[in-house]
C-alpha positions in Angstrom: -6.7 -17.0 9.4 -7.2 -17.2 13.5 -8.0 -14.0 14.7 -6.9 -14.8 18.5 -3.4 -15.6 16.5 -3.5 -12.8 14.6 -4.4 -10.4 17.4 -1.5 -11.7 20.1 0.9 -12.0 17.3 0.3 -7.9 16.4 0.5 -6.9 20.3 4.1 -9.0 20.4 5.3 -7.7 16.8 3.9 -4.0 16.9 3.0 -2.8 20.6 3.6 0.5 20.6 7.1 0.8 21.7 8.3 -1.6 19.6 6.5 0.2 16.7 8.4 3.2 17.5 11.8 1.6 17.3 10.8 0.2 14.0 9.8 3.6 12.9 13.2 4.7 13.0 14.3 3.0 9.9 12.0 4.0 7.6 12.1 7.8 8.8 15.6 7.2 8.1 14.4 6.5 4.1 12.1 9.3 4.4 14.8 12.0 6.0 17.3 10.9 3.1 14.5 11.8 0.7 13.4 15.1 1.9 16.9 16.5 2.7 17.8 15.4 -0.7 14.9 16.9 -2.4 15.5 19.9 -0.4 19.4 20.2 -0.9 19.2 19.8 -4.9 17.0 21.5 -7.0 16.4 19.5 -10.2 17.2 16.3 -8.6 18.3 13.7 -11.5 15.4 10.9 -12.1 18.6 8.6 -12.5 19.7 9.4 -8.4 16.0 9.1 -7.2 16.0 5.7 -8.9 19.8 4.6 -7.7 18.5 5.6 -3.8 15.2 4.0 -4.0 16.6 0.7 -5.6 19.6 0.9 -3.0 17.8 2.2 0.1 14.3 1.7 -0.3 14.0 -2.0 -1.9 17.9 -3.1 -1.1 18.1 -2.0 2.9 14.5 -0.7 4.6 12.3 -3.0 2.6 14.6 -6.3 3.6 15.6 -5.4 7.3 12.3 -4.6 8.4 10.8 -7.8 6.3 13.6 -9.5 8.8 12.5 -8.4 12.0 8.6 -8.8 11.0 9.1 -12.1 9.6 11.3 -13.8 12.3 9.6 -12.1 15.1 6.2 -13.4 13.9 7.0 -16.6 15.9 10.9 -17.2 16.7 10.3 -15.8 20.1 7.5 -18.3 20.8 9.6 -20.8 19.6 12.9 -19.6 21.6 10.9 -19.3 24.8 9.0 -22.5 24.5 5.5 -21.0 24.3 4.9 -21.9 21.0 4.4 -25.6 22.7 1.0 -24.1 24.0 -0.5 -22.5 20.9 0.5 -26.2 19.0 -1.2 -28.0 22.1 -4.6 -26.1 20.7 -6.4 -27.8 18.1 -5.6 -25.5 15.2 -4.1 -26.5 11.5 -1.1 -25.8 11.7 -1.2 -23.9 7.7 -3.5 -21.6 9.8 -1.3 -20.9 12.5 1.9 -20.1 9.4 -0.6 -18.4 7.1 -1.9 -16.2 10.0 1.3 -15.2 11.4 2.9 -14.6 7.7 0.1 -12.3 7.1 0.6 -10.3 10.3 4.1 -10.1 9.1 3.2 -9.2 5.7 0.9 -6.1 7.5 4.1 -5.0 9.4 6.3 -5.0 6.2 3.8 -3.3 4.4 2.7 -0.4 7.0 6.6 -0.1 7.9 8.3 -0.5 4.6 6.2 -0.1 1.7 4.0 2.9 2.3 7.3 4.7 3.3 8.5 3.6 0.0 6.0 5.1 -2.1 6.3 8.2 0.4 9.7 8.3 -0.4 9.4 8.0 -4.4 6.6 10.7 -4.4 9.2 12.9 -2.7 12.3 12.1 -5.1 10.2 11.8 -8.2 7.2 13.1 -7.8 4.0 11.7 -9.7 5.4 11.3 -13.1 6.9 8.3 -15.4 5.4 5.5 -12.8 8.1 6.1 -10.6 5.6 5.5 -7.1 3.9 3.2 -8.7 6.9 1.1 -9.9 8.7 1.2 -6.3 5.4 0.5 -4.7 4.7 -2.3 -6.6 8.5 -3.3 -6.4 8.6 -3.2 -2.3 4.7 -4.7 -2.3 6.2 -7.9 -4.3 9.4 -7.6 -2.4 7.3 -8.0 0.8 5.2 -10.9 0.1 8.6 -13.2 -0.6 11.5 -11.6 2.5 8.0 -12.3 4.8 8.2 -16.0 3.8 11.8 -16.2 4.1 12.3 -15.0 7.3 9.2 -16.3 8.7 10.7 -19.7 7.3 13.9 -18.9 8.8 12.0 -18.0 12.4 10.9 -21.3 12.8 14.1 -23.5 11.2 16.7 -21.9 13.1 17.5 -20.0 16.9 19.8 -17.6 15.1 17.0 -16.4 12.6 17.9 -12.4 12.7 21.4 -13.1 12.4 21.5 -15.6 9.3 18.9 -13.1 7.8 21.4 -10.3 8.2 24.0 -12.6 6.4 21.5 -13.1 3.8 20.6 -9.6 3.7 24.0 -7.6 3.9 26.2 -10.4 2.2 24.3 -11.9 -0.8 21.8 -9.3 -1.2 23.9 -6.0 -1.2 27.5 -7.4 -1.3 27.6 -10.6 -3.9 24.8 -9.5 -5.4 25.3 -6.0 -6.3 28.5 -7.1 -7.3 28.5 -10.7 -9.0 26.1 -10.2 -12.1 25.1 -13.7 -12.1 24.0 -13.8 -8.4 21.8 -11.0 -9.0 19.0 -13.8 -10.9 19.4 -15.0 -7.1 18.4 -12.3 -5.5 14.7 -11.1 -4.3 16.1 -7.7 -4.5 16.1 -8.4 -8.2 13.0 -10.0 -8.5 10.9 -7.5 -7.2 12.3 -4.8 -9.2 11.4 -6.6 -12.2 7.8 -5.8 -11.5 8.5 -1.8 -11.0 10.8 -2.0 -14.1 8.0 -3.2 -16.2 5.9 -0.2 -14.5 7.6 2.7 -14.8 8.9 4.6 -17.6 11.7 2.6 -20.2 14.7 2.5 -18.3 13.8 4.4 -15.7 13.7 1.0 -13.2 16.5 -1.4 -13.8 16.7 -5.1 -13.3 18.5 -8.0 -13.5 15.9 -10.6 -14.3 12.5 -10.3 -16.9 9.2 -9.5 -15.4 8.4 -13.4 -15.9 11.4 -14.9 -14.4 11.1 -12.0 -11.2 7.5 -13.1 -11.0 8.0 -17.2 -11.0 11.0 -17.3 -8.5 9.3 -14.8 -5.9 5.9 -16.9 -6.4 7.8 -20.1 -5.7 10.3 -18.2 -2.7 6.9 -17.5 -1.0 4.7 -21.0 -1.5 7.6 -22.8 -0.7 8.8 -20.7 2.4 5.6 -21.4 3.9 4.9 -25.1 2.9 8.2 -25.8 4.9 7.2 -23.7 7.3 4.5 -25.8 8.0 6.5 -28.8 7.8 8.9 -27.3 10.4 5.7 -26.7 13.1 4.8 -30.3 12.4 8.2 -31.5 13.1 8.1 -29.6 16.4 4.7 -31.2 17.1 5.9 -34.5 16.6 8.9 -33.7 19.2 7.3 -33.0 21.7 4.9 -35.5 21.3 8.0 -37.6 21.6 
């Protein structure tokens, strides 16, 4: 990891006004929560579950992974300054692996504490239900980081084929088609929380094993052609 990287990569992706506008999604998760927790006395385990799976891992956890991931270095790339940080003579697996894990930070502060916030409030402390989600978004996190981050560097439209990704196979193929949910990071990561929590009280599509391989291989590979990509780029404008 480069720290220089690292540290101009976090003043681009989370300067404070930008960190504010990110904010608003996950106190978006966290107002659902309260005023639901609030409203209904008693609330059903079952409906915590069905909003966490559906709001917390199946819409905050992938759009802020999104704009983490892609920002991370598709700006650079769009504006042509990502020429001068590959003119420097740094690997360029450091350059990926620093800016995925500044991505990964992002996700995690943005998404997956407000998670667990959120499943403390709905479920409070009992049946594994935090530590399920948490786990679930934590997992989650590590594989939409080296998606989008792939998709930052392959592609000018990044934020917009990871909204097509997001909104159509994610929530629309695969929370309708049951075979596209094995497809689906969604799906994978909640195969870690389902194995946490209580029986039943976490569904998924996938086993724990099959959830754990695919997001493993999501994240190794999305990097290694990540890398590949910068090289490419390298080679271009050597060219």
């Amino acid at each position: 990891m480069n720290r220089t990287i690292a540290r101009l990569t976090m003043r681009g992706l989370l300067s404070p006004r930008r960190l504010m506008l990110l904010s608003l999604i996950p106190l978006v998760l966290l107002a659902v929560a309260g005023l639901l927790r609030g409203l209904a006395e008693g609330l059903e385990i079952d409906t915590a579950t069905t909003i966490l799976s559906s709001l917390a891992i199946g819409t905050v956890l992938p759009l802020i992974a999104l704009i983490c991931g892609t920002g991370a270095i598709a700006t650079e790339i769009d504006d042509g300054s990502v020429v001068y940080l590959l003119a420097k003579p740094i690997g360029r697996p450091t350059i990926v692996l620093t800016k995925y894990l500044v991505a990964l930070f992002g996700t995690i502060l943005l998404a997956v504490v407000p998670t667990a916030i959120a499943a403390f409030i709905l479920a409070g402390a009992d049946k594994g239900i935090v530590l399920g989600f948490t786990a679930s978004a934590l997992v989650g996190a590590l594989g939409y980081s080296a998606l989008f981050l792939l998709l930052g560097v392959v592609t000018r439209h990044a934020v917009v084929v990871g909204l097509l990704y997001v909104l159509i196979w994610e929530s629309l193929v695969g929370g309708a088609v049951p075979g596209a949910q094995a497809l689906s990071i969604q799906q994978w990561s909640l195969s870690i929380g389902e194995k946490i929590a209580a029986d039943g009280l976490i569904a998924s599509a996938v086993s724990l094993p099959v959830g754990a391989s695919l997001l493993t291989a999501v994240a190794l590979f999305g990097l290694y052609f990540a890398v590949q990509r910068l090289r490419s780029l390298t080679l271009a404008g050597e060219q």
